[in-house]
PDB file with SEQRES, HELIX, SHEET and CRYST1 records, atoms N, CA, C and O in Angstrom:
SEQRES   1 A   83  UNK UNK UNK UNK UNK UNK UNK UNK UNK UNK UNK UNK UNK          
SEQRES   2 A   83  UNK UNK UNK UNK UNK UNK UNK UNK UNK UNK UNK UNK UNK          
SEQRES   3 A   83  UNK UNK UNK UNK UNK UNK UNK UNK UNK UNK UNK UNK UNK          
SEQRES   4 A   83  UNK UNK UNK UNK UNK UNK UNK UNK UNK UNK UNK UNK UNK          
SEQRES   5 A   83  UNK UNK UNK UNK UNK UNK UNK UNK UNK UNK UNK UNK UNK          
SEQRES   6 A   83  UNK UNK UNK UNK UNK UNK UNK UNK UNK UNK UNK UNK UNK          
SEQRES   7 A   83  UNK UNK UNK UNK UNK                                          
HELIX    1 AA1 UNK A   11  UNK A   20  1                                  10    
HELIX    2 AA2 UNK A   25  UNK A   43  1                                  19    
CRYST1    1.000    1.000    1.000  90.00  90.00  90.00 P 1           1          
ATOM      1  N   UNK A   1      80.883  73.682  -5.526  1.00  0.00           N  
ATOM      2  CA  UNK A   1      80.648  72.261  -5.548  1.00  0.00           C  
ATOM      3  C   UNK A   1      81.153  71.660  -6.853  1.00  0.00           C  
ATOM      4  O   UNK A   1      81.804  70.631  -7.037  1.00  0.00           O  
ATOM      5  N   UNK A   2      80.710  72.517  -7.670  1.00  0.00           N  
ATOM      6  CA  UNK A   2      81.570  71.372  -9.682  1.00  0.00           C  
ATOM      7  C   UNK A   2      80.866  70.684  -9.628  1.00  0.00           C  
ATOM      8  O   UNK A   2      79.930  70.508  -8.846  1.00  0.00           O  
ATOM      9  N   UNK A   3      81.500  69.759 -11.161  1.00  0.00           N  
ATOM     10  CA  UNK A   3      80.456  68.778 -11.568  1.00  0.00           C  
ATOM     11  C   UNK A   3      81.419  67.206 -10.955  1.00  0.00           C  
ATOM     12  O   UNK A   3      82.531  66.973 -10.481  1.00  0.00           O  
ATOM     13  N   UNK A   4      80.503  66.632 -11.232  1.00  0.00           N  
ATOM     14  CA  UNK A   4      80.746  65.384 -10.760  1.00  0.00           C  
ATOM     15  C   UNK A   4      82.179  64.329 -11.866  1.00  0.00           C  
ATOM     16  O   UNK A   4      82.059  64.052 -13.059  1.00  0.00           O  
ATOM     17  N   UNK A   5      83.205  64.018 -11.098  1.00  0.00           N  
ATOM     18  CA  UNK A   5      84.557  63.385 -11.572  1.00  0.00           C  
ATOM     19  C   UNK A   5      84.191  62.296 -12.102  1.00  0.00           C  
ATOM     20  O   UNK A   5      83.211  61.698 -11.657  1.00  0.00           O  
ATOM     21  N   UNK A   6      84.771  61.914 -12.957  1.00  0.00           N  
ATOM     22  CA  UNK A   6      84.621  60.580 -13.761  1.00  0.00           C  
ATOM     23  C   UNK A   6      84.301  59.409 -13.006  1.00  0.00           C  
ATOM     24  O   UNK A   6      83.485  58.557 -13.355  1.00  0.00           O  
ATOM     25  N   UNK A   7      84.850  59.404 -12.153  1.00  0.00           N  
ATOM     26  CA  UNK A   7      84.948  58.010 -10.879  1.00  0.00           C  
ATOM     27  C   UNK A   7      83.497  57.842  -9.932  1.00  0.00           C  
ATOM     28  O   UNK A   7      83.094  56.857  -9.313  1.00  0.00           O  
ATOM     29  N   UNK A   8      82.806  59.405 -10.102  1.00  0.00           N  
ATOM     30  CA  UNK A   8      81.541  59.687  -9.533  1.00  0.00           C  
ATOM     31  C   UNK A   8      80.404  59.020 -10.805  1.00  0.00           C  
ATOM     32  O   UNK A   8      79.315  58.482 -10.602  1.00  0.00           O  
ATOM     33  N   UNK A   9      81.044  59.257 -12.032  1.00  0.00           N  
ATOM     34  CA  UNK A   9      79.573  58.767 -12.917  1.00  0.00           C  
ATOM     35  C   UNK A   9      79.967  57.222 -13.601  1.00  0.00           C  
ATOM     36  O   UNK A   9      79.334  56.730 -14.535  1.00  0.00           O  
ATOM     37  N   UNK A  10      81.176  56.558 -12.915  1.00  0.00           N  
ATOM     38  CA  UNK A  10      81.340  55.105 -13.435  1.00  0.00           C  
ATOM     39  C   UNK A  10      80.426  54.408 -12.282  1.00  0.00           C  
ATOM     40  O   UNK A  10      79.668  53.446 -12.402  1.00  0.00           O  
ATOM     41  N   UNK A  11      80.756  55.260 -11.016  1.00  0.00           N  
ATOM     42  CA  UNK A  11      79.779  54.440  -9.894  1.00  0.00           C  
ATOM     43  C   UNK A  11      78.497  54.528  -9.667  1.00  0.00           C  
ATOM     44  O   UNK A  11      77.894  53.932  -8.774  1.00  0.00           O  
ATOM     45  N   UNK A  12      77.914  55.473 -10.678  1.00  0.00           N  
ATOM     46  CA  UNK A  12      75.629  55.730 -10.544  1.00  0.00           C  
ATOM     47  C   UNK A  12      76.223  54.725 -11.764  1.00  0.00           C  
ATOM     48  O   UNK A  12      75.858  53.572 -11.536  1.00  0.00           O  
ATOM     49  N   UNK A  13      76.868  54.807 -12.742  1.00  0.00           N  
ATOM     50  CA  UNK A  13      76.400  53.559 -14.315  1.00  0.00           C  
ATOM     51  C   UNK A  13      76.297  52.073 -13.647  1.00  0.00           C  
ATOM     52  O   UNK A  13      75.425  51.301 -14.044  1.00  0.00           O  
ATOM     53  N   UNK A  14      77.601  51.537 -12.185  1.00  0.00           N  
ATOM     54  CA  UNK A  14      77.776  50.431 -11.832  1.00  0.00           C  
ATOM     55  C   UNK A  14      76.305  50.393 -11.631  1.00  0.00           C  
ATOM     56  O   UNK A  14      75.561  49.787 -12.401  1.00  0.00           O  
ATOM     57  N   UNK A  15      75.884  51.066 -10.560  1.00  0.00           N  
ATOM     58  CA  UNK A  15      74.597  50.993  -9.617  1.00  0.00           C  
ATOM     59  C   UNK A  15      73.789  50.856 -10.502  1.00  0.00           C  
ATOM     60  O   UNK A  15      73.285  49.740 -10.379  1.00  0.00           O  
ATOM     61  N   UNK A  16      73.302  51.490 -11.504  1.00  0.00           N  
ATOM     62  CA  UNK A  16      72.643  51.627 -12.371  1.00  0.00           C  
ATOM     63  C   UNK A  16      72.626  50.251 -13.217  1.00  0.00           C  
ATOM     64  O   UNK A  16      71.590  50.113 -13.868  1.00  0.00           O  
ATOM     65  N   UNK A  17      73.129  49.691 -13.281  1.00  0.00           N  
ATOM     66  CA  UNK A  17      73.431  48.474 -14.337  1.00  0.00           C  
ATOM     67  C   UNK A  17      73.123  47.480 -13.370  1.00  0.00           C  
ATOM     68  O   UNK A  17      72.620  46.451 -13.821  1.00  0.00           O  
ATOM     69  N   UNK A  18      73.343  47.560 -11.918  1.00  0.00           N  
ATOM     70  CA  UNK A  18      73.238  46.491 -11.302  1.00  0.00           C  
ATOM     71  C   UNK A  18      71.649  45.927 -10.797  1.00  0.00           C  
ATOM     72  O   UNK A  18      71.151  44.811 -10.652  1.00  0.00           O  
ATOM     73  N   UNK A  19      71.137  47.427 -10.610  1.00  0.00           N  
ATOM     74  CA  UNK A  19      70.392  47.578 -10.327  1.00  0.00           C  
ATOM     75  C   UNK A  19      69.029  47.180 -11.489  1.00  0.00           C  
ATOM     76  O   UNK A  19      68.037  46.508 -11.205  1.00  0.00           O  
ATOM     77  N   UNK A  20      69.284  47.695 -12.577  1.00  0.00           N  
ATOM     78  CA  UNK A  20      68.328  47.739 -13.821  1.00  0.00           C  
ATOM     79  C   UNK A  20      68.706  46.458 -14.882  1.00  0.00           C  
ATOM     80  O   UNK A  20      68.008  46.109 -15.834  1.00  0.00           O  
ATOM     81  N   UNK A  21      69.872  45.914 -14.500  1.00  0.00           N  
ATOM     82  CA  UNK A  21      70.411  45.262 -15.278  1.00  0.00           C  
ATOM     83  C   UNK A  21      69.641  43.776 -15.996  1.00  0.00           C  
ATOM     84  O   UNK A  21      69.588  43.476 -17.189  1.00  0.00           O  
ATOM     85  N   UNK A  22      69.089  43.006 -14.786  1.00  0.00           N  
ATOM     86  CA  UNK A  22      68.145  41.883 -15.186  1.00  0.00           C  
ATOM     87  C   UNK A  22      68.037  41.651 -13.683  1.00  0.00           C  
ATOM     88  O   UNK A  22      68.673  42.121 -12.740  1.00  0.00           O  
ATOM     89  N   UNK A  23      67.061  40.804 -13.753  1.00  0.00           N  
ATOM     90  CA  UNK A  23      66.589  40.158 -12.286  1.00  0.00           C  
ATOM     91  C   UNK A  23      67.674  38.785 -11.656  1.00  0.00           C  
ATOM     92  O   UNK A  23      68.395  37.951 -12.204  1.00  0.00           O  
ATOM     93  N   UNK A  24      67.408  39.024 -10.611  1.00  0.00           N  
ATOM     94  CA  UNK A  24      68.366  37.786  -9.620  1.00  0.00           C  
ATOM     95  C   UNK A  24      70.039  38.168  -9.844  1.00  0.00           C  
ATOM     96  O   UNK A  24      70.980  37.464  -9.477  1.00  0.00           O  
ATOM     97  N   UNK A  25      70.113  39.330 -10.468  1.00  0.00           N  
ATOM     98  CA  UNK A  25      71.859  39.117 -10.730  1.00  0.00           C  
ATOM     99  C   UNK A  25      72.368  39.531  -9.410  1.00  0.00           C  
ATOM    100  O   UNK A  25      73.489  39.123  -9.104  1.00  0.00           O  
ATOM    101  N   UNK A  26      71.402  40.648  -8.167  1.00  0.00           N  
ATOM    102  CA  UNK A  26      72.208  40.535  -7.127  1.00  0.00           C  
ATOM    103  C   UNK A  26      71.855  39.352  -6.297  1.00  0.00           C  
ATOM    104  O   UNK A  26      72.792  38.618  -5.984  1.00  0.00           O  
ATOM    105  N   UNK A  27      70.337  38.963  -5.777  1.00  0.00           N  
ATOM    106  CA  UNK A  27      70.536  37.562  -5.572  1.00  0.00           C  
ATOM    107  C   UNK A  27      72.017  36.443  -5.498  1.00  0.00           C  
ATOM    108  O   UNK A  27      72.685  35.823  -4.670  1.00  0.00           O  
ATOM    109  N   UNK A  28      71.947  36.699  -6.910  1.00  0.00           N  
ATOM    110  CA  UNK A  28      73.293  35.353  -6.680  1.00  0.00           C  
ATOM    111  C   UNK A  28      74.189  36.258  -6.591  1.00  0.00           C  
ATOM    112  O   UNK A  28      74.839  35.734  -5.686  1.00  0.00           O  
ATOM    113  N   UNK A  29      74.968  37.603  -6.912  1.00  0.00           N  
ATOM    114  CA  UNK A  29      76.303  37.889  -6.258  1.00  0.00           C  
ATOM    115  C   UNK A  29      76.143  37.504  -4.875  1.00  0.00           C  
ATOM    116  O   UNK A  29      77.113  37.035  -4.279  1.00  0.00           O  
ATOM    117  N   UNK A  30      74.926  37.660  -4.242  1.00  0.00           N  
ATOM    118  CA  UNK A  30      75.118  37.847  -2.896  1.00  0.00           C  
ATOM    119  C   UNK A  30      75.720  36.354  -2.183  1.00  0.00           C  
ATOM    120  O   UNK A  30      76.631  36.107  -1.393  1.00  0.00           O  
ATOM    121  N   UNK A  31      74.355  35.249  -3.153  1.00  0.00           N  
ATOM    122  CA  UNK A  31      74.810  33.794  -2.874  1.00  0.00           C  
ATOM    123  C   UNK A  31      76.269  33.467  -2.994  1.00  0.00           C  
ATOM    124  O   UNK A  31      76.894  32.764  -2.199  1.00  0.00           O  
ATOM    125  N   UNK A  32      76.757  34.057  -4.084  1.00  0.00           N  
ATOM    126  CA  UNK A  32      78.172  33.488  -4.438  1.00  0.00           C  
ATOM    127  C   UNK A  32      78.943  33.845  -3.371  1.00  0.00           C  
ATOM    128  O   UNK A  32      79.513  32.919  -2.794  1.00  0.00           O  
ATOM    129  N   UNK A  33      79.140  35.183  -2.879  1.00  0.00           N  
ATOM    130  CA  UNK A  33      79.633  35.979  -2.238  1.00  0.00           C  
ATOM    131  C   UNK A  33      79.589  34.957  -0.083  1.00  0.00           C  
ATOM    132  O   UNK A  33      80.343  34.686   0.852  1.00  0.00           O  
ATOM    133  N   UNK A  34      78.379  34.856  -0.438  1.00  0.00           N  
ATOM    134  CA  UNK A  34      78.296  33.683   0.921  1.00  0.00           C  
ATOM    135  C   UNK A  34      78.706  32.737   0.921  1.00  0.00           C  
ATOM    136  O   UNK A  34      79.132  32.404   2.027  1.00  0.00           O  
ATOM    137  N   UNK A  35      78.838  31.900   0.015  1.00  0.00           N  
ATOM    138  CA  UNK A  35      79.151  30.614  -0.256  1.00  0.00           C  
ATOM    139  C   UNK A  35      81.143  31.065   0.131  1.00  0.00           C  
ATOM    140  O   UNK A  35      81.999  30.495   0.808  1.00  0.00           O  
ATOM    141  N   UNK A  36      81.146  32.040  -0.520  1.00  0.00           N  
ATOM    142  CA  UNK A  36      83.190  32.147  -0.357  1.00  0.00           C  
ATOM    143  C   UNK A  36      83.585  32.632   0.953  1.00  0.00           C  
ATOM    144  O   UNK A  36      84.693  32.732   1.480  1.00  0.00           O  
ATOM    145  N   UNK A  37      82.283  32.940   1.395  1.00  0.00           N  
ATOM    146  CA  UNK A  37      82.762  33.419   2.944  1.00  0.00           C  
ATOM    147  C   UNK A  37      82.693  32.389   3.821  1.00  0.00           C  
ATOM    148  O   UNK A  37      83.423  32.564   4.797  1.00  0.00           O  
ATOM    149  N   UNK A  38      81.733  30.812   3.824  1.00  0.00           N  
ATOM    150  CA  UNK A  38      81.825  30.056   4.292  1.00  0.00           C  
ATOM    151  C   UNK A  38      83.176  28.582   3.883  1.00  0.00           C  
ATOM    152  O   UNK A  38      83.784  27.747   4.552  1.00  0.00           O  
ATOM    153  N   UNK A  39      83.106  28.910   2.645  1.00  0.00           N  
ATOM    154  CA  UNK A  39      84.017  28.266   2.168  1.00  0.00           C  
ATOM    155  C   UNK A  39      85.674  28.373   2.640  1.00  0.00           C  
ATOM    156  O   UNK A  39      86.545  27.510   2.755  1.00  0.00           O  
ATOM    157  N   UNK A  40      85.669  30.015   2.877  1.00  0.00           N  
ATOM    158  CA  UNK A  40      86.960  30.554   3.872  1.00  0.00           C  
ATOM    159  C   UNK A  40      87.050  30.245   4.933  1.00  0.00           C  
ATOM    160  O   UNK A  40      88.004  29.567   5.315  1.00  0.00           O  
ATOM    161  N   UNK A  41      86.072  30.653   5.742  1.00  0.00           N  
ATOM    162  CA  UNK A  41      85.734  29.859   7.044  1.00  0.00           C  
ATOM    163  C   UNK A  41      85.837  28.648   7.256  1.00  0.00           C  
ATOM    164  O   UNK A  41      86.093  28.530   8.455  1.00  0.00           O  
ATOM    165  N   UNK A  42      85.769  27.358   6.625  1.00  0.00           N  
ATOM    166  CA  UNK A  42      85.652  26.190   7.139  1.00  0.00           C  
ATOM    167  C   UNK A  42      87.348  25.936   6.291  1.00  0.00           C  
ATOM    168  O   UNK A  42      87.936  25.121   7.003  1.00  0.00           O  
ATOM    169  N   UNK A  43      88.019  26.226   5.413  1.00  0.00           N  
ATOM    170  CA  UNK A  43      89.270  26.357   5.705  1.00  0.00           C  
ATOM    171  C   UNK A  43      90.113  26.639   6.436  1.00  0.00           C  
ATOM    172  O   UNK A  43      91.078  25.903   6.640  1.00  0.00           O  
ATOM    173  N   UNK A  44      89.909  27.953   7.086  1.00  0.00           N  
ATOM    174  CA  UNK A  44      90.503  28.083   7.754  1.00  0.00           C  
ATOM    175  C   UNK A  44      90.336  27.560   9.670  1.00  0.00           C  
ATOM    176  O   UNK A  44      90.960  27.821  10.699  1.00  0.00           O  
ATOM    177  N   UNK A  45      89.350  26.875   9.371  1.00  0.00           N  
ATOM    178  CA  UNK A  45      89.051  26.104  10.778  1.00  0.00           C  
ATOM    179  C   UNK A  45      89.951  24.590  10.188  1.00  0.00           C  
ATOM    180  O   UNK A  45      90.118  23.907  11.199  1.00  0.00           O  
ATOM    181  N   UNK A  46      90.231  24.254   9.622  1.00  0.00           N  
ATOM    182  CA  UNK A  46      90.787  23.048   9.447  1.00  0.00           C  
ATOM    183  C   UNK A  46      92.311  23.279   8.700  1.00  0.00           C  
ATOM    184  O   UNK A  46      92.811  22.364   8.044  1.00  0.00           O  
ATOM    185  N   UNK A  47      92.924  24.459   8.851  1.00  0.00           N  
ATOM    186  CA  UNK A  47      94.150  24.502   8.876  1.00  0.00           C  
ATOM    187  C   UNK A  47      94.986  24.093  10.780  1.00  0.00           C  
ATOM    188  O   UNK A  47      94.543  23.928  11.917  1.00  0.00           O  
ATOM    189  N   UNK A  48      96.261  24.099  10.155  1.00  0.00           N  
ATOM    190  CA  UNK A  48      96.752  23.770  11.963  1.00  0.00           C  
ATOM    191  C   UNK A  48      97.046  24.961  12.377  1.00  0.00           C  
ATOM    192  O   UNK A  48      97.220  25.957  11.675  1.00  0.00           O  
ATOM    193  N   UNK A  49      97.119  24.857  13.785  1.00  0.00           N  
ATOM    194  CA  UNK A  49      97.430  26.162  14.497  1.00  0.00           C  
ATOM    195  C   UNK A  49      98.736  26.758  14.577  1.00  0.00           C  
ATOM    196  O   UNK A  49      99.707  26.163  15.046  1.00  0.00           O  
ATOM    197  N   UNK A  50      98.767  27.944  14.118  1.00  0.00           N  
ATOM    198  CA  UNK A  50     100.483  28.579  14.108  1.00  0.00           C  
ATOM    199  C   UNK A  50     101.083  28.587  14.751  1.00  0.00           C  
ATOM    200  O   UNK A  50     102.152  29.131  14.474  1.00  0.00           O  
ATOM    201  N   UNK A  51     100.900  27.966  16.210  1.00  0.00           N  
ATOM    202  CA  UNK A  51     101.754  28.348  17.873  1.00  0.00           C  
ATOM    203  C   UNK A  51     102.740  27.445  17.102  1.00  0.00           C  
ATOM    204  O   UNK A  51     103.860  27.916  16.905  1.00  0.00           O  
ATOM    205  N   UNK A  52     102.465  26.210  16.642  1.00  0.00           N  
ATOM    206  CA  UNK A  52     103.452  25.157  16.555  1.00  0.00           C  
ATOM    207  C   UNK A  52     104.145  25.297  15.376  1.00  0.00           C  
ATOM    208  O   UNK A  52     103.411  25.205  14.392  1.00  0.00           O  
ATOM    209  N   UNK A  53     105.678  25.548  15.063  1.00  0.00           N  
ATOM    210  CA  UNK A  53     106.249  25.232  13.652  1.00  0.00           C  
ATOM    211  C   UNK A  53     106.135  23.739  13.312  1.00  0.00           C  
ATOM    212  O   UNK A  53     106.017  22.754  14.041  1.00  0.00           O  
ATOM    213  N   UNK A  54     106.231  23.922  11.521  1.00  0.00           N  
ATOM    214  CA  UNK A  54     105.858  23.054  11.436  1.00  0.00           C  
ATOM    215  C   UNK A  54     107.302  21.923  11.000  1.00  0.00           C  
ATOM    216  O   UNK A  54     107.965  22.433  10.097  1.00  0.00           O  
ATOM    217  N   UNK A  55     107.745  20.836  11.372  1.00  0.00           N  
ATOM    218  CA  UNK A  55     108.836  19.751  11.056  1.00  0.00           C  
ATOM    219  C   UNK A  55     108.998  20.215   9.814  1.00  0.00           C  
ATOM    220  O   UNK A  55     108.234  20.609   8.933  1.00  0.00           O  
ATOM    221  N   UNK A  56     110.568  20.039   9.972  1.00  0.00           N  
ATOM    222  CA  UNK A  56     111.405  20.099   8.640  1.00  0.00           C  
ATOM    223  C   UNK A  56     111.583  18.890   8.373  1.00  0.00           C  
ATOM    224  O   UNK A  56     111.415  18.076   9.281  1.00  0.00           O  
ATOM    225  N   UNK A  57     112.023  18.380   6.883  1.00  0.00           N  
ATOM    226  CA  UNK A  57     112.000  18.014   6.255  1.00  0.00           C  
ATOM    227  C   UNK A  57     113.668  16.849   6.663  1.00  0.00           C  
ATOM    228  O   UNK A  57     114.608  17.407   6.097  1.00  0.00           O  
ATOM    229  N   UNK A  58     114.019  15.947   7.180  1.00  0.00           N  
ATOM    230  CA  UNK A  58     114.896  15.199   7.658  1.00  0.00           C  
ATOM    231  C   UNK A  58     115.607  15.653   9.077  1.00  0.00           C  
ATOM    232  O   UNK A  58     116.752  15.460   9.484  1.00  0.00           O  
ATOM    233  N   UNK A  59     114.482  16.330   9.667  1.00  0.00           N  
ATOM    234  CA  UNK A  59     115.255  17.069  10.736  1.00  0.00           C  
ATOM    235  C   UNK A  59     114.338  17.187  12.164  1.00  0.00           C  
ATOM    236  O   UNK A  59     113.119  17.174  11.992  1.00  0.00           O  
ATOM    237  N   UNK A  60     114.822  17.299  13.531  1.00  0.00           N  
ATOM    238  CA  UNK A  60     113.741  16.905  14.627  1.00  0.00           C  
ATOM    239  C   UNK A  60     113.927  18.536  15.320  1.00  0.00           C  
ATOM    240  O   UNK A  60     115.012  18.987  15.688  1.00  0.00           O  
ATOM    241  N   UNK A  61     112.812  19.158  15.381  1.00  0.00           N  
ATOM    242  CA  UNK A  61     112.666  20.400  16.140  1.00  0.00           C  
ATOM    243  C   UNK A  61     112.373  19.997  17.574  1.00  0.00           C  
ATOM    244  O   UNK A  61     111.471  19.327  18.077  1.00  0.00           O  
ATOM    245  N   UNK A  62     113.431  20.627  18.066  1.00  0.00           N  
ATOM    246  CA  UNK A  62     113.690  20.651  19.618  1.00  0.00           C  
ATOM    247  C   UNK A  62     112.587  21.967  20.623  1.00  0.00           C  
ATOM    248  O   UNK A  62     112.651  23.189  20.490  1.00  0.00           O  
ATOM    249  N   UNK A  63     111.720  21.236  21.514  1.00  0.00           N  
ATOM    250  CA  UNK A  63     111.370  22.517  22.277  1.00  0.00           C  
ATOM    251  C   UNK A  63     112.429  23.496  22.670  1.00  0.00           C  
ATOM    252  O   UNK A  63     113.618  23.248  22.474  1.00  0.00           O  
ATOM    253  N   UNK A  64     111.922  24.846  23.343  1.00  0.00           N  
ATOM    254  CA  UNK A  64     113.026  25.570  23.680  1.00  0.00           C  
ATOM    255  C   UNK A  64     113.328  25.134  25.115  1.00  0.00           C  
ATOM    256  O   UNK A  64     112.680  24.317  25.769  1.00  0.00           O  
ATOM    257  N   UNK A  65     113.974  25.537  25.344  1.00  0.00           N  
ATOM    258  CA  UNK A  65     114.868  25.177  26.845  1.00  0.00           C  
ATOM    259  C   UNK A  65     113.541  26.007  27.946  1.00  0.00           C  
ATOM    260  O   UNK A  65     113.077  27.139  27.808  1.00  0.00           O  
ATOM    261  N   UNK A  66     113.172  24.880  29.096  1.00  0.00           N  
ATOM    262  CA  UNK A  66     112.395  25.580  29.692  1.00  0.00           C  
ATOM    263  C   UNK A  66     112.845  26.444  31.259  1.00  0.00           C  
ATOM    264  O   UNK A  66     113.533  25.837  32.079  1.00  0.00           O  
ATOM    265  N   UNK A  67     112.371  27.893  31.540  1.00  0.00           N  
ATOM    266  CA  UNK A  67     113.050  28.478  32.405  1.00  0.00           C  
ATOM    267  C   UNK A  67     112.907  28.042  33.675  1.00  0.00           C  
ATOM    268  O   UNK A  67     111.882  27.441  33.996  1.00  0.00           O  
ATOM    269  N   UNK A  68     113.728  28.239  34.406  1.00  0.00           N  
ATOM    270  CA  UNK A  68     114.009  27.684  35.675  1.00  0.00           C  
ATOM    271  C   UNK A  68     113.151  28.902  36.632  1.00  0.00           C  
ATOM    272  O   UNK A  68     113.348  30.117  36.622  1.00  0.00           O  
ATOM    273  N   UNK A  69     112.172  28.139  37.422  1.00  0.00           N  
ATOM    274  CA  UNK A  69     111.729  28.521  38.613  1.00  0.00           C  
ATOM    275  C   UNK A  69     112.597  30.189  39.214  1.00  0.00           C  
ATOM    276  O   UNK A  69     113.728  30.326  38.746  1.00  0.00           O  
ATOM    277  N   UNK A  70     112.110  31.340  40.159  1.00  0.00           N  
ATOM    278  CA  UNK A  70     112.904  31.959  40.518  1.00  0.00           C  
ATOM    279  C   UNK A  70     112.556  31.752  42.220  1.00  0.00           C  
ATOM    280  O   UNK A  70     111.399  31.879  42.619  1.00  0.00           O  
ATOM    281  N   UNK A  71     113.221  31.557  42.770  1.00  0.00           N  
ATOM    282  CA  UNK A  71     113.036  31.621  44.596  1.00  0.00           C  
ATOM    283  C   UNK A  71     113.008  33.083  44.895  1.00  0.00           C  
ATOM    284  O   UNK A  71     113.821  33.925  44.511  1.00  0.00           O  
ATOM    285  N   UNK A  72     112.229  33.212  45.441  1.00  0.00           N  
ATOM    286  CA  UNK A  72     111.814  34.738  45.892  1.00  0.00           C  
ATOM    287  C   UNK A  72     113.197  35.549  46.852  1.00  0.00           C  
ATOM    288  O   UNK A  72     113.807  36.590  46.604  1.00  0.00           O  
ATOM    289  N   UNK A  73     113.342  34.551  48.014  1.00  0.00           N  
ATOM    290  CA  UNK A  73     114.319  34.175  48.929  1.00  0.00           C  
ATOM    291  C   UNK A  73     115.718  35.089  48.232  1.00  0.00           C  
ATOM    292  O   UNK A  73     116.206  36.158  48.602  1.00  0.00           O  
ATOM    293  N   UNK A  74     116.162  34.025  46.906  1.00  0.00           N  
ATOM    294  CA  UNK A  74     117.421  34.357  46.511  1.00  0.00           C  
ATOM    295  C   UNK A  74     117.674  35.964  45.901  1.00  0.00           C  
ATOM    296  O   UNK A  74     118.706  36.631  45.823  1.00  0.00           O  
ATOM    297  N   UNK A  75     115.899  36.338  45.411  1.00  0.00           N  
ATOM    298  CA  UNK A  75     116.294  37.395  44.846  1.00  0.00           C  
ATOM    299  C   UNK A  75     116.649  38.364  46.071  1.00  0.00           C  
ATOM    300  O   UNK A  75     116.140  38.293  47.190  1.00  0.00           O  
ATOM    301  N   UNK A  76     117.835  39.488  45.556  1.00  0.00           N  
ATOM    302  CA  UNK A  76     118.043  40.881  46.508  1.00  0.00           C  
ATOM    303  C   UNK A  76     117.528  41.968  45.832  1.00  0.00           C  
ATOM    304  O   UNK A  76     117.825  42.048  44.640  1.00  0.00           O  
ATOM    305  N   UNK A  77     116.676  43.004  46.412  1.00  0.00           N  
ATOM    306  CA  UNK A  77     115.883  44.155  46.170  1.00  0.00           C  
ATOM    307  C   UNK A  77     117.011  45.148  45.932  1.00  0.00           C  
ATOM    308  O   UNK A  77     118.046  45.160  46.599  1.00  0.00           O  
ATOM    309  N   UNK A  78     116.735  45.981  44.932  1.00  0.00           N  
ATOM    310  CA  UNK A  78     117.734  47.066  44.165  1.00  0.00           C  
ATOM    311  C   UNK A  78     117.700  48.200  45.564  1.00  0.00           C  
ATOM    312  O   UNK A  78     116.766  48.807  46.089  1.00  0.00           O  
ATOM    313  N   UNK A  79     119.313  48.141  45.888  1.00  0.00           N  
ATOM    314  CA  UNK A  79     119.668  49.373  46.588  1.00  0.00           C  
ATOM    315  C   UNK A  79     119.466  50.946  45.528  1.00  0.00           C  
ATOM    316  O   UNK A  79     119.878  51.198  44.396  1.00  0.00           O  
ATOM    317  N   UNK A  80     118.796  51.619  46.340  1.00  0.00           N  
ATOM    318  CA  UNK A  80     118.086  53.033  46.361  1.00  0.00           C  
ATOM    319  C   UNK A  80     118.807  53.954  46.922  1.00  0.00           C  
ATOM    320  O   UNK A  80     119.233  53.642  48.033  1.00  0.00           O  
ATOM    321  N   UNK A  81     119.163  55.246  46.435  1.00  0.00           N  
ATOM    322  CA  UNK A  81     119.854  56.493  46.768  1.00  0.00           C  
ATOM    323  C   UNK A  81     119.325  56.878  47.374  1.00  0.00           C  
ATOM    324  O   UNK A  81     118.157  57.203  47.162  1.00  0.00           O  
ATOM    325  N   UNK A  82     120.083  57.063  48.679  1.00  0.00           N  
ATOM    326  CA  UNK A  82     118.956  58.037  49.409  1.00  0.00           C  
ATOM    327  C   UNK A  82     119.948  59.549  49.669  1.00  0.00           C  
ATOM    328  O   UNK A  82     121.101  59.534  50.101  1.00  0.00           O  
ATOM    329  N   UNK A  83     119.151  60.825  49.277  1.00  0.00           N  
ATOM    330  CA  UNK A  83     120.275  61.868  49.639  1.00  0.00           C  
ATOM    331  C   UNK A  83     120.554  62.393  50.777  1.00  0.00           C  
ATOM    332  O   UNK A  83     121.479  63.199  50.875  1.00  0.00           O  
TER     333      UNK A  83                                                      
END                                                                             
């Protein structure tokens, strides 16, 4: 098993500090931490939606060309080998 890697005793000191450190300090990480998650959220509800590009700058974006219907009728079924 060995002893424990440097990266193992920076993370009991974090815990340790966070934990023992003073009162309410996780309290408010947690508040802060909510507040940026709602704050993201209601940004990103009031950005526009990506389906649409957005207009250039002296210039008119054209839809794309829309496809034409297929008649069932016209299509012919793929001839098959038979041995």
């Amino acid at each position: 098993m060995g002893s424990l890697s440097i990266w193992h005793w920076l993370i009991v000191l974090a815990v340790v500090l966070v934990v023992f450190g003073g009162g309410g300090k996780i309290s408010s990480m947690m508040g802060d931490f909510a507040k940026g998650i709602k704050s993201f959220k209601k940004h990103m509800a009031d950005d526009e939606p990506m389906d649409e590009p957005a207009p250039r700058a002296g210039g008119h974006i054209s839809p794309p060309p829309a496809a034409k219907p297929v008649d069932p009728a016209a299509v012919q079924p793929e001839k098959t080998h038979q041995p």
